[in-house]
C-alpha positions in Angstrom: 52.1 39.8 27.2 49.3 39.7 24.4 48.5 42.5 22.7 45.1 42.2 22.5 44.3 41.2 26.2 45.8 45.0 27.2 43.1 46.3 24.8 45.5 46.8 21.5 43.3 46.8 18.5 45.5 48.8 15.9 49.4 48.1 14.9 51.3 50.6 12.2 54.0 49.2 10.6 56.6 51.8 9.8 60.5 51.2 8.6 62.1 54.5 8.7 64.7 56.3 6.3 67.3 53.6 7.8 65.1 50.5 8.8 66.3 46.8 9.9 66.8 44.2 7.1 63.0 43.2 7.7 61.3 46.2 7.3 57.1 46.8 6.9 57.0 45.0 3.3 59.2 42.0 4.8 56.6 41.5 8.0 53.5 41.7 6.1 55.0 39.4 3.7 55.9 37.0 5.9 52.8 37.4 7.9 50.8 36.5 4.4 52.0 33.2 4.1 51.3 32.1 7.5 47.4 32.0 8.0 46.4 33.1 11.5 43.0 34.9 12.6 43.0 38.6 12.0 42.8 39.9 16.0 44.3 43.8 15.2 44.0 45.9 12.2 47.1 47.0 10.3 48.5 50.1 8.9 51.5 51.2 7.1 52.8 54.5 6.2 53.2 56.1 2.8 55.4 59.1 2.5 54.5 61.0 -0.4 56.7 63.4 -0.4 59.9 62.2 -0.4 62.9 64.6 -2.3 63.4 62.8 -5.7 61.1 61.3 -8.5 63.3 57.9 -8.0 62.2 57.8 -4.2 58.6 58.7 -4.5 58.4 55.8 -7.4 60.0 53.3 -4.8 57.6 54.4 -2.0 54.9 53.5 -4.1 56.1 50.0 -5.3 56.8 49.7 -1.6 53.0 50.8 -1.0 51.8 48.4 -4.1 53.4 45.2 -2.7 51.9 46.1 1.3 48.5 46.2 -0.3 49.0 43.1 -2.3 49.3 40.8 0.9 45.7 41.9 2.0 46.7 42.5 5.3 46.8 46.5 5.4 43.6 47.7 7.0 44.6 51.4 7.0 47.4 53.8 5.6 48.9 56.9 7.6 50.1 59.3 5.1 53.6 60.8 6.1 53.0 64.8 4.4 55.0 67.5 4.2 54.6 71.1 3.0 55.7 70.8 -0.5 52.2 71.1 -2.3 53.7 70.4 -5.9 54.6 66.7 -4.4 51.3 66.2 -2.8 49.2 67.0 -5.9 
């Protein structure tokens, strides 16, 4: 069934700690290289306060390359309640 015939307007892309060999990055890559019209805004989730320097710098080279295939419309930020990591 389409998507946007039920009324869908908005998608969020999210991976999760274990996610499937194409994860967010993969689809929005692969969406960018096939032109189609732009029916539903995009988002993607950052998580900013993941435990380790070495994860927080991936999540944001992971954030860099979504927002480098122009697609991402939005971005839902994953907090937590460690205030030092979401200075």
């Amino acid at each position: 069934m389409d998507a946007v015939a039920l009324g869908v307007t908005r998608i969020l892309l999210v991976t999760g700690p274990k996610g499937p060999r194409l994860d967010a990055v993969g689809v929005l890559e692969k969406l960018g290289r096939h032109p189609a019209p732009r029916l539903l805004r995009l988002g993607v989730a950052f998580n900013a306060c993941l435990p380790t320097e070495e994860a927080r710098a991936q999540e944001r080279r992971r954030l860099e390359r979504k927002l480098r295939t122009g697609l991402v419309d939005d971005i839902w930020l994953n907090t937590g309640d460690d205030a030092v990591l979401l200075a």
